[in-house]
MIBA-426621 format. One record per residue (C-alpha): x, y, z. Coordinates in pm, 1 decimal. Layout:
        c1        c2        c3
         X         Y         Z
...
//
This chain:
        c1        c2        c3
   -7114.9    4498.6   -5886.9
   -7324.5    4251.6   -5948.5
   -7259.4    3911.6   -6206.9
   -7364.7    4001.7   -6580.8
   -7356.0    4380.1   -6572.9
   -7150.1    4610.5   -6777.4
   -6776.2    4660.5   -6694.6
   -6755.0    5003.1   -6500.9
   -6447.8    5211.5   -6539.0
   -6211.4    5294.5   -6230.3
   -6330.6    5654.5   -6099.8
   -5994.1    5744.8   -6069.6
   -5944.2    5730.4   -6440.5
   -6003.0    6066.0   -6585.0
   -6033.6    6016.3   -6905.1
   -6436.9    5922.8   -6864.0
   -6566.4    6018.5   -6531.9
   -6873.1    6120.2   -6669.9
   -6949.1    5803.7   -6900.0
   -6832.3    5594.4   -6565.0
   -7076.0    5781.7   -6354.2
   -7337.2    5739.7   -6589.9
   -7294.0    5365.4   -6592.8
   -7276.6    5344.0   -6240.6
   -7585.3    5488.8   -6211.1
   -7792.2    5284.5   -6499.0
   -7686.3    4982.6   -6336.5
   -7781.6    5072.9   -5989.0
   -8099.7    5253.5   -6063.3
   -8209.8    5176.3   -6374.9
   -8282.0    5371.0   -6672.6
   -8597.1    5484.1   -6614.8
   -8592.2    5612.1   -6297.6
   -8618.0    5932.2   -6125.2
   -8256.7    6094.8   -6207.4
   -8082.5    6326.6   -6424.1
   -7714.6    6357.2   -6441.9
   -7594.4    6733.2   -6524.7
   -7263.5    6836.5   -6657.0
   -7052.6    6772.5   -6343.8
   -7345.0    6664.6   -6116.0
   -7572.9    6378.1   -6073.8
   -7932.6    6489.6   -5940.8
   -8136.9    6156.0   -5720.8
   -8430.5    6150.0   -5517.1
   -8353.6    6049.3   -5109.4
   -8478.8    5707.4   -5177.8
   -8186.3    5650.4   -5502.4
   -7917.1    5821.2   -5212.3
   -8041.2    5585.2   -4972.5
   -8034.4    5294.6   -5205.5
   -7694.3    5411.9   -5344.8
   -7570.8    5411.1   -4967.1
   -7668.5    5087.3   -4891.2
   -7516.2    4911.7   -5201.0
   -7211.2    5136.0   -5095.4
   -7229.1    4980.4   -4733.7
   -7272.0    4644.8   -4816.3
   -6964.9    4634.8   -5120.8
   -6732.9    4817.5   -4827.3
   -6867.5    4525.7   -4611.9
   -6816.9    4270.8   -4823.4
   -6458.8    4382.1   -4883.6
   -6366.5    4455.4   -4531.1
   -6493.9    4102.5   -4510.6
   -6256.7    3939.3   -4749.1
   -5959.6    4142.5   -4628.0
   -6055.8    3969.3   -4297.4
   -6045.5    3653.8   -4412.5
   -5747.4    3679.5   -4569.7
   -5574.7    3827.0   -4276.9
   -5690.1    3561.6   -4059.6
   -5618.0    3273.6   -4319.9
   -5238.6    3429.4   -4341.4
   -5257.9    3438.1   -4018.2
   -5417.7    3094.2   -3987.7
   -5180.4    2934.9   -4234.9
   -4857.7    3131.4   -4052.4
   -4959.3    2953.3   -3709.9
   -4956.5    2603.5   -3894.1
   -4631.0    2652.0   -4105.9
   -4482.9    2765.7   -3740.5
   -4679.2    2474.6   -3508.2
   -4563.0    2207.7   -3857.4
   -4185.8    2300.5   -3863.5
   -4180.2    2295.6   -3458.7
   -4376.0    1953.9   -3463.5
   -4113.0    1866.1   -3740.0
   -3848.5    2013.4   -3540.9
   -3979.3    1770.0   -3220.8
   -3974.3    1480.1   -3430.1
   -3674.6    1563.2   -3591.3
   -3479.6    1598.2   -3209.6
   -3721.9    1296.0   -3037.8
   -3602.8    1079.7   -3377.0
   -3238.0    1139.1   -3312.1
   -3283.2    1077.5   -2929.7
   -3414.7     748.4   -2967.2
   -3177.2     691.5   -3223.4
   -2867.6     765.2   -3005.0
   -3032.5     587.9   -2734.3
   -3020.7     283.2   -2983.7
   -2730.3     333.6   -3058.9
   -2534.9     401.5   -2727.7
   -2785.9      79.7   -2608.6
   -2570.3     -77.2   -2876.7
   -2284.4      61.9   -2811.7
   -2253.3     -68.1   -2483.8
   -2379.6    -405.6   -2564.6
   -2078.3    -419.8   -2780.3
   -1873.8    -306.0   -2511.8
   -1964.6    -540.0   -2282.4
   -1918.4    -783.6   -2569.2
   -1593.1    -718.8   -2593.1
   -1514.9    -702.7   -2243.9
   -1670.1   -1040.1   -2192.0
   -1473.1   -1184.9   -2523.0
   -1168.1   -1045.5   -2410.9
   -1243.0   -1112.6   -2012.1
   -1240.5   -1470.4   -2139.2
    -938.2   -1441.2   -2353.3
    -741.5   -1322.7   -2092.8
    -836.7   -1530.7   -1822.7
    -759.8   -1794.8   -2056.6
    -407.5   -1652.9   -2128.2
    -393.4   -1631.8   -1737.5
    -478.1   -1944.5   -1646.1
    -195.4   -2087.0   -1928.2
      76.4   -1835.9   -1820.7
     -16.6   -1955.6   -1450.9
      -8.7   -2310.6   -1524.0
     300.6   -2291.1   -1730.4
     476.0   -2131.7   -1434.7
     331.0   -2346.0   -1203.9
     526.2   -2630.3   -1391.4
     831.9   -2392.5   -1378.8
     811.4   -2366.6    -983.2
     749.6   -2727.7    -993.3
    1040.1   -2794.7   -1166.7
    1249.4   -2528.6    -997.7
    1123.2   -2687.8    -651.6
    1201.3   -3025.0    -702.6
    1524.4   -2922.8    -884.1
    1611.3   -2713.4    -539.3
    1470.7   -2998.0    -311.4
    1661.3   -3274.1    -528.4
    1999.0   -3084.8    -472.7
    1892.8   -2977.0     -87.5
    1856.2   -3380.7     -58.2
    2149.5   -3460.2    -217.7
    2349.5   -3229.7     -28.1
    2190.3   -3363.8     282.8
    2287.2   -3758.7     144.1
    2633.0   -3603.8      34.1
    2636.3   -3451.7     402.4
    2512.0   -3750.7     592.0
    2713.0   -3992.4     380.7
    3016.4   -3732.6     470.6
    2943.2   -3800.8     804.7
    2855.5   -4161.3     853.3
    3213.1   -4177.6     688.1
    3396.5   -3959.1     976.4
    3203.0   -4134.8    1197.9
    3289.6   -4480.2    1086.9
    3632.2   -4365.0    1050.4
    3640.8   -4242.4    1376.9
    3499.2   -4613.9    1492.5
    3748.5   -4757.0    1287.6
    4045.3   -4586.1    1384.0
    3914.7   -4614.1    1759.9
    3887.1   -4989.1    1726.3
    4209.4   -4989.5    1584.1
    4363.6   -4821.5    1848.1
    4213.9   -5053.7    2108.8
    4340.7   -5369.9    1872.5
    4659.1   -5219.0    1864.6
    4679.8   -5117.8    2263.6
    4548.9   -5486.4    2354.3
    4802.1   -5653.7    2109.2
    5124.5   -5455.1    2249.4
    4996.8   -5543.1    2588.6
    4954.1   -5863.3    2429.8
    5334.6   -5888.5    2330.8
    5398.9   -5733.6    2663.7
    5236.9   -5982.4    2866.8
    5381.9   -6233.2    2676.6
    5807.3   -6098.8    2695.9
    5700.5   -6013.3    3079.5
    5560.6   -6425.6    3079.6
    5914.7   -6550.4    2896.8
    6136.6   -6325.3    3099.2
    5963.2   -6503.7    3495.5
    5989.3   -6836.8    3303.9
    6353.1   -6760.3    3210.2
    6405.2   -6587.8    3599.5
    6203.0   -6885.5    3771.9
    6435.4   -7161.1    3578.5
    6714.4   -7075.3    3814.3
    6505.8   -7152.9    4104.1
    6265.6   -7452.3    4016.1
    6241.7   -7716.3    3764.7
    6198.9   -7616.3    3398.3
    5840.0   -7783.9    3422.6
    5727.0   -7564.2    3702.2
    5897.1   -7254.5    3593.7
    5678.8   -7253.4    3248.9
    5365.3   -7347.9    3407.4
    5474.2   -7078.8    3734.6
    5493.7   -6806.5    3465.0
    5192.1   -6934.7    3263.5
    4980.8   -6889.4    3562.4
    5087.2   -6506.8    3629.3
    5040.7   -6468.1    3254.6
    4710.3   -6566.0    3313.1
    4608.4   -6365.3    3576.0
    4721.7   -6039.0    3404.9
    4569.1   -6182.3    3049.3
    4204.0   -6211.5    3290.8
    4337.3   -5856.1    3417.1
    4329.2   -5691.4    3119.2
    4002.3   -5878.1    3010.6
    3843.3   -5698.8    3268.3
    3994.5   -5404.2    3196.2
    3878.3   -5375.7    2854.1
    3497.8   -5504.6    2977.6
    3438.1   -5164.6    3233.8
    3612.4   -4992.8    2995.2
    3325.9   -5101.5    2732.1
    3100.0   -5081.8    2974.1
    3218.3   -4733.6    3096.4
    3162.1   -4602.6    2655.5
    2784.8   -4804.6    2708.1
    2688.2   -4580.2    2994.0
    2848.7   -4241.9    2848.9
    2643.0   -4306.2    2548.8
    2310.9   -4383.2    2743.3
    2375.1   -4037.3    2923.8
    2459.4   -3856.0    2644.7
    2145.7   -3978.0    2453.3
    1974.7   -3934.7    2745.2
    2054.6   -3579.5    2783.0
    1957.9   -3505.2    2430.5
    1631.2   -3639.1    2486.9
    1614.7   -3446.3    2762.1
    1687.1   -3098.1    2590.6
    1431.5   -3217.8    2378.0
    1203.0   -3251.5    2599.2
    1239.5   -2940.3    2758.7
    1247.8   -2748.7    2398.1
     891.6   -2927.3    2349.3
     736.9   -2827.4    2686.7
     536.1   -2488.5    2695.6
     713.8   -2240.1    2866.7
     638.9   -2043.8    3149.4
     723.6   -1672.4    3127.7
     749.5   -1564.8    3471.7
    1004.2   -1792.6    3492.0
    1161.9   -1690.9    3205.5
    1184.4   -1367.3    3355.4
    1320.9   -1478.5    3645.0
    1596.5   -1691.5    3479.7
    1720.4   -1364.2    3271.4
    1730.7   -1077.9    3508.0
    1776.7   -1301.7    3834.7
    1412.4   -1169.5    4039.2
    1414.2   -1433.3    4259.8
    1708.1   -1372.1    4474.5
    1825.9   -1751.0    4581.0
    2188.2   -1721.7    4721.1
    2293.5   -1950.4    4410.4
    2189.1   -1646.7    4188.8
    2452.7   -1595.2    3956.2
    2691.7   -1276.3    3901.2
    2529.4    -964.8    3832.2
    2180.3   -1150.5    3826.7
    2091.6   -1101.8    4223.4
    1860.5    -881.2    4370.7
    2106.1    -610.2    4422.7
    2204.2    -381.9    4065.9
    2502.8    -456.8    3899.6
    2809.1    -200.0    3976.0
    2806.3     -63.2    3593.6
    2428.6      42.2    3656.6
    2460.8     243.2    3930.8
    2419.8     568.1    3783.7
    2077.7     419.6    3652.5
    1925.7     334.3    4001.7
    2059.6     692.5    4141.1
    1783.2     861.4    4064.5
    1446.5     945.6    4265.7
    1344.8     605.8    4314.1
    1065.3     682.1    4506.0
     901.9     901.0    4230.3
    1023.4     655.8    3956.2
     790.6     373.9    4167.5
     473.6     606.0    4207.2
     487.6     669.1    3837.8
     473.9     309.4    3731.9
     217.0     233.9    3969.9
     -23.3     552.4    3862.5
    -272.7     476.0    3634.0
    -207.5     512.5    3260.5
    -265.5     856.9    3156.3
    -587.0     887.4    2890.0
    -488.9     788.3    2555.4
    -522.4    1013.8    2247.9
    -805.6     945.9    2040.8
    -697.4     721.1    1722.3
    -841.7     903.4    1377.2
    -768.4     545.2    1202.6
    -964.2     314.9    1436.9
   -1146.1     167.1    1169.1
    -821.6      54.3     953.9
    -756.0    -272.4     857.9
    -430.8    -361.3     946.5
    -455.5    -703.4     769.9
    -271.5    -538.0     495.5
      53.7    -423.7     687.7
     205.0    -731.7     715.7
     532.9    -797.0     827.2
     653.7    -983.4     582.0
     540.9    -741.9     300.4
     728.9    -449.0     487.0
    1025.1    -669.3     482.0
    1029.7    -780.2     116.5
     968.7    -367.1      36.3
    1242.5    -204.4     267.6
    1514.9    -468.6     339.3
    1831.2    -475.7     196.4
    1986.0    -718.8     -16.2
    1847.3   -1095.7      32.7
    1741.1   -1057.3     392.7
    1381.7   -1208.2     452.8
    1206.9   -1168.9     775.9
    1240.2   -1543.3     870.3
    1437.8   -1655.7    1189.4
    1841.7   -1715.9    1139.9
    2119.6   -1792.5    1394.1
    2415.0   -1610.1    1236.1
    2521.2   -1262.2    1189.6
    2424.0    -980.5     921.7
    2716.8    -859.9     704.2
    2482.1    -544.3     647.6
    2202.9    -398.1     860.2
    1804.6    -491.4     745.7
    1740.1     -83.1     691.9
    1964.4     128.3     481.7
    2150.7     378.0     724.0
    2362.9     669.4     561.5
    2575.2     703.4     864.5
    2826.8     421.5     918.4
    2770.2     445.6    1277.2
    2447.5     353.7    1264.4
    2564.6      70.0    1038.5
    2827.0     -47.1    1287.5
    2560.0      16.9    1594.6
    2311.1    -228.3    1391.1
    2510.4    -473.5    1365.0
    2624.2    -482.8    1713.2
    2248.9    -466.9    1829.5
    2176.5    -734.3    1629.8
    2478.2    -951.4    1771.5
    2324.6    -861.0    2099.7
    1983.9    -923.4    2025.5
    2104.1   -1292.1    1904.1
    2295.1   -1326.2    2246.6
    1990.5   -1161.1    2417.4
    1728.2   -1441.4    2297.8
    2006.1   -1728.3    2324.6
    2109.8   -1789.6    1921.7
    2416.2   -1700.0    1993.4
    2705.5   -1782.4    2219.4
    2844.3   -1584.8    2457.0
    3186.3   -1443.2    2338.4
    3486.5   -1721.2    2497.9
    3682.4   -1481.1    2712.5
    4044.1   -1599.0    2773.7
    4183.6   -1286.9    2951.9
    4010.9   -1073.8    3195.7
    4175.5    -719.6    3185.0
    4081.4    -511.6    3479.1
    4078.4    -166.7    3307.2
    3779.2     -26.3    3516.9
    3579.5    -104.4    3130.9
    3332.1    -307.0    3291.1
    3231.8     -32.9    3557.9
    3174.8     214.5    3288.1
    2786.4     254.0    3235.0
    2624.7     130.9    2914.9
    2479.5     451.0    2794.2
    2797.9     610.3    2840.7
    2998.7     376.4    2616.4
    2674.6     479.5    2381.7
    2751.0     812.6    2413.5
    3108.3     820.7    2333.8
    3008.8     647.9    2020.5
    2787.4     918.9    1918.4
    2922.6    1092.8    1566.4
    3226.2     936.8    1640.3
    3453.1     889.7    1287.0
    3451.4     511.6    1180.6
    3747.8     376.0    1066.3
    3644.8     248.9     746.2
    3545.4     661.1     650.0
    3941.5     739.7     763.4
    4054.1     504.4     528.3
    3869.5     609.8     218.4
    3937.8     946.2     278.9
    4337.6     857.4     329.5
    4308.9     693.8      13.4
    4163.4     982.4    -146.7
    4399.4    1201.5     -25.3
    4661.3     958.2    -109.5
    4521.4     961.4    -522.9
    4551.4    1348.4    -500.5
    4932.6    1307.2    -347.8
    5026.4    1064.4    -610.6
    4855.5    1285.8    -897.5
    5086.7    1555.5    -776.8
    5416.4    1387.1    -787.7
    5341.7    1211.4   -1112.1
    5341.2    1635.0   -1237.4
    5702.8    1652.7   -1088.1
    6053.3    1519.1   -1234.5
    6048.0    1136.5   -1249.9
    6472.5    1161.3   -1200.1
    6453.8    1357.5    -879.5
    6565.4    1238.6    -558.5
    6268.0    1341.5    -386.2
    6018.4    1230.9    -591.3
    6164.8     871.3    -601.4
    6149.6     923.8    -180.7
    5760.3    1007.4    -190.1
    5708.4     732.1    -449.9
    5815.1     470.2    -245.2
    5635.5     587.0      83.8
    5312.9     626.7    -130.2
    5357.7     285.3    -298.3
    5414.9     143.0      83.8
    5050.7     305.6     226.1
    4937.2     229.3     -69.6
    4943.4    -123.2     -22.5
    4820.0    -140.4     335.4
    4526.8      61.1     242.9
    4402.0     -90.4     -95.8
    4460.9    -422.0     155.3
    4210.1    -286.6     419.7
    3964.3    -125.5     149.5
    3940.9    -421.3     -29.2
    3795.6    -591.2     334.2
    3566.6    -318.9     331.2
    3456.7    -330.3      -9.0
    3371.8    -689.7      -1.2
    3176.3    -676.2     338.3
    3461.5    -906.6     523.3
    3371.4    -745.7     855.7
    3374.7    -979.9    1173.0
    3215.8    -995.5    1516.1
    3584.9    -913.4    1619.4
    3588.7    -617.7    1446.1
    3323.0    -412.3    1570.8
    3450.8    -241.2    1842.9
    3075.7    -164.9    2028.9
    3071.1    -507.7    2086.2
    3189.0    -620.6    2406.7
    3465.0    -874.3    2412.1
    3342.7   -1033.7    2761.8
    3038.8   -1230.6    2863.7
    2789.7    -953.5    2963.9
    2476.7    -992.3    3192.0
    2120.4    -960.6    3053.0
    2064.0    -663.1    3184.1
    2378.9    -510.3    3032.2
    2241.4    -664.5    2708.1
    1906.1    -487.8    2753.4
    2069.3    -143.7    2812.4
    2251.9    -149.8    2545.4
    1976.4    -259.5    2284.0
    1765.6       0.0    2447.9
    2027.0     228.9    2492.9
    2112.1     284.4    2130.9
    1733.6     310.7    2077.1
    1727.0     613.8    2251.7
    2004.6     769.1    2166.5
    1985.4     691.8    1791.6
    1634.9     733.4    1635.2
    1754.5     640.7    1299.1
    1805.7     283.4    1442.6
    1487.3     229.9    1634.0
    1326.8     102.6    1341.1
    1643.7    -150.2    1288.7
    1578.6    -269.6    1600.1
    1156.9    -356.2    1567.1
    1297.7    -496.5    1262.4
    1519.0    -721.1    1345.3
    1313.5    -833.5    1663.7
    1025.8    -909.4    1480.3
    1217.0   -1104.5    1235.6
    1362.4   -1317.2    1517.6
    1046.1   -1390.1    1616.2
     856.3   -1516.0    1289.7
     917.9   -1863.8    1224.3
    1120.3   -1907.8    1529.8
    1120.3   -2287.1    1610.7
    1290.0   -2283.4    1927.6
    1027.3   -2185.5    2217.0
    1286.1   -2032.1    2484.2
    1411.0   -1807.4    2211.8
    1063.1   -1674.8    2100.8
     966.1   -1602.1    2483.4
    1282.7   -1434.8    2512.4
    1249.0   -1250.6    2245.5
     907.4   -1136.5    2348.9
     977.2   -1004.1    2687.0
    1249.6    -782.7    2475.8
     986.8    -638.7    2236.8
     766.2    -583.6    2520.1
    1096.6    -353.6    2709.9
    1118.0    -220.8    2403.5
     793.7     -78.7    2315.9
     784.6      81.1    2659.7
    1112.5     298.0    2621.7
    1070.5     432.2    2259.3
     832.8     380.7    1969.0
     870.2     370.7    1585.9
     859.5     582.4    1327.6
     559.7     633.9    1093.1
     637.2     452.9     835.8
     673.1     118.5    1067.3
     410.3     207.5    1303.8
     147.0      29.2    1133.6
     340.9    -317.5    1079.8
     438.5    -313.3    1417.7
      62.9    -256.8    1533.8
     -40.0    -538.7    1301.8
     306.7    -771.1    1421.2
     171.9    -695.8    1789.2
    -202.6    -794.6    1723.3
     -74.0   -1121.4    1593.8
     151.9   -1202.3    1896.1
      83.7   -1426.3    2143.4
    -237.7   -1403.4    2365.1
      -5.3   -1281.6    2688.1
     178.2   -1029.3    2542.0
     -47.4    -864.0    2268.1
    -282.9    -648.8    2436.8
      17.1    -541.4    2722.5
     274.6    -432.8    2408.8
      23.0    -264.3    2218.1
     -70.4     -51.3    2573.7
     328.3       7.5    2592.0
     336.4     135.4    2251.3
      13.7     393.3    2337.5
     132.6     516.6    2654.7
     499.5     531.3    2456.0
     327.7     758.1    2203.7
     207.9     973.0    2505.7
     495.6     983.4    2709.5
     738.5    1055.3    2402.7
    1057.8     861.5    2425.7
    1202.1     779.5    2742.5
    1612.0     906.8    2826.9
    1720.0     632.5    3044.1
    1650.9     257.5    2943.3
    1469.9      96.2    3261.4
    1680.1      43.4    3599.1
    1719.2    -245.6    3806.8
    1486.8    -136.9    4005.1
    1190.3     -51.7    3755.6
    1261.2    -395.7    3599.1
    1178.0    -551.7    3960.4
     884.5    -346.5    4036.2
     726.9    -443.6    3711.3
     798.7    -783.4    3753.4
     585.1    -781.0    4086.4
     322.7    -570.8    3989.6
     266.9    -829.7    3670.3
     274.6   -1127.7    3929.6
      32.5    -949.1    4164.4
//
């Protein structure tokens, strides 16, 4: 419908079809044109249905047009609304990205920050916590050197006093010897004058006895000169003979010779007992064996050794010293010392092993020379000293200790006296028991109070032997109870290696050396000292490093050996490491 025409009525209002019609028609074809509308019928001429078609065409165009536009514009304006709140959405997630990136940026800056701030704090705190103790060792060092000096002065003063005393009193005693021969002399000169009066003139009788008095005054003169000069040369050999020792302590020494010296190789006819070439009676049974097998096997080749999965470790770290300050007992270190342990380095739960430590480590001190040999004022001929090493070992083997006899007597005891307390305090019997319980009761609380307080003595050990025993008797029986008691083969690296750290005297430390080196080559350590024993051995001296730590492999190989090494073996190694 075109702009400015006459408002047509819906057709599908029925109240006026006819009137609508009618308008429809005036407006399309005019009023004077070729038509006549009829009760229910409109008559046109082809050219008005034609016209009438085309109008219709072009208002259904027009619509379909505008209901296309407005689908596409919905649809246009949908697509935005979704591409806007996405894009919005985008920006929305990209906005808080950056903004946590900020932020955690931040966030860490702060962090470090802090770390730095308090870094600095603490190493500030560290540095005046380590300089105040510092100052606290300082003073703690000086305050233990101080009194280590002063006990030294109070010694040395101590000493010069004895020693002056002992001048003194010396001196005196030659005063007082001289003086009454002296007074001798002179009642000897009175009594010749008084003898020689009877003979002679009174004038020639004094000057007769003054004469002889003479001679024995110039007699005893001379006596006391070569006796002073007698004291001049005992001190000049004395003080030479220090110097000496010295001397000899200060010179490098040589090994082989060392070897020789302990187990007797060389064979002069001046060899001493038990350290010739032949074996020693007690080590018989050790030397009865195949010997010609037990040569062919030393002299093979070492058998391939397994491949290591821990080539590659460090063992800087499993130091000696830091096993020693995790595992050992009480205040034992593992410096060098020259006395005995009252308790073994390891902790043993059998007090055999306990009592078998100790006695290895007596030996081991007797071994490498820190010790004396035992003084041995009667020999008893009991057959004892024929008796082989391992098979005093054996015998020792879960053998009860006295010490475990006692505390369970005393236990016992308790229960016995908790009993008769229960009974009649007036009877006869009880009074009987009472007194025989108070009796034992005494001994015992006597003896476990020894025990308790750790007053044991090289004396009371009864593994150790009470005789001056060979090397090679020492070596068996260190070895021996390293076979035959795998708790203590650990004891025994340890208390080696602790012999040799620090160890001043060079004889000792080569000694002590060709005994780890045995020792490594009859049994090996556990697992838990392997390592610290690799790392000991790598640090060991240039000659005996690379040989203990091939011992040790071809140990781990071999497994542990049952004998400790013969007479024999000992002298066939000894030439094959010469040759």
């Amino acid at each position: 419908m075109e702009r400015g025409a006459a408002p047509v009525l819906v057709c599908y209002i029925k109240e006026d079809l006819w009137g609508t019609c009618r308008q429809i028609v005036l407006d399309r074809l005019g009023k004077h044109g070729d038509w006549q509308i009829g009760k229910t019928k409109i008559f046109l001429k082809d050219h008005h249905d034609i016209k009438l078609e085309m109008e219709r065409d072009k208002g259904i165009t027009d619509k379909v047009i505008l209901i296309q536009k407005s689908v596409r514009g919905h649809r246009e304006r949908t697509t935005f609304l979704k591409k806007r709140h996405a894009a919005t959405v985008i920006q929305t997630v990209w906005k808080g990205y950056r903004c946590r990136r900020n932020f955690h940026k931040m966030k860490r800056g702060f962090l470090r920050l802090q770390a730095v701030y308090r870094s600095r704090r603490f190493h500030q705190s560290y540095l005046q916590t380590r300089q105040t103790v510092t100052r606290i060792q300082a003073r703690c060092r000086g305050f233990l050197i101080r009194q280590a000096f002063w006990r030294r002065v109070r010694a040395v003063v101590t000493l010069q006093a004895h020693t002056r005393g002992m001048i003194s009193r010396r001196l005196c005693q030659r005063l007082r010897t001289e003086r009454e021969k002296r007074v001798a002399a002179e009642k000897q000169r009175l009594e010749e004058e008084a003898q020689l009066q009877s003979l002679m003139t009174a004038r020639r009788a004094r000057e007769e006895a003054h004469r002889k008095h003479q001679e024995r005054l110039d007699l005893l003169a001379q006596q006391s000169e070569d006796q002073a000069r007698e004291d001049k040369d005992e001190a000049r050999r004395k003080k030479e003979l220090l110097e000496q020792v010295e001397r000899e302590r200060e010179e490098p020494v040589d090994h082989s010779d060392m070897v020789d010296i302990m187990f007797g190789f060389l064979g002069h006819p001046g060899a001493p007992t038990n350290q010739s070439g032949q074996p020693p009676a007690a080590f018989q049974d050790l030397v009865k064996p195949s010997l010609a097998v037990e040569a062919d096997e030393l002299l093979d080749q070492a058998p391939p050794l397994p491949a290591e999965d821990d080539e590659d470790l460090d063992l800087s770290d499993f130091k000696f010293s830091k096993f020693a300050a995790t595992y050992f007992q009480g205040l034992s270190s593992h410096t060098y010392i020259r006395r005995a342990l009252k308790q073994p380095l390891l902790f043993h739960e059998d007090e055999g092993d306990q009592l078998a430590a100790l006695a290895v480590w007596v030996t081991i001190l007797r071994f490498m020379g820190d010790l004396p040999e035992p003084k041995c004022q009667l020999v008893i001929n009991d057959g004892s000293e024929k008796i082989p090493v391992m098979t005093k070992i054996y015998e020792t083997l879960g053998k009860r200790s006295y010490k475990r006899e006692l505390l369970e007597l005393q236990a016992e005891e308790e229960l016995n006296i908790s009993s008769v307390d229960s009974q009649k305090r007036n009877s006869v019997r009880h009074k009987l028991i009472s007194l025989t319980l108070k009796k034992k009761s005494k001994i015992t609380e006597e003896v476990s109070r020894q025990l308790r307080e750790g007053d044991y003595s090289l004396q009371g050990n009864s593994m150790l032997e009470e005789r001056p025993t060979s090397n090679l008797e020492k070596l068996h029986f260190i070895i021996g109870n390293g076979i035959l008691r795998p708790a203590l083969r650990d004891e025994i690296y340890c208390q080696i290696c602790k012999q040799l750290s620090q160890n001043p005297s060079k004889s000792s430390h080569a000694r002590g050396w060709i005994l780890l080196s045995l020792c490594v080559g009859c049994f090996a350590p556990s697992d838990k000292f392997v390592k610290y024993l690799r790392s000991f051995l790598l640090n060991g001296p240039p000659g005996y490093a690379p040989y203990c730590e091939e011992r040790l492999r071809r140990t781990f190989v071999n497994c542990t050996r049952t004998q400790p090494p013969s007479w024999l073996e000992l002298q066939v190694r000894h030439t094959t490491t010469l040759n």
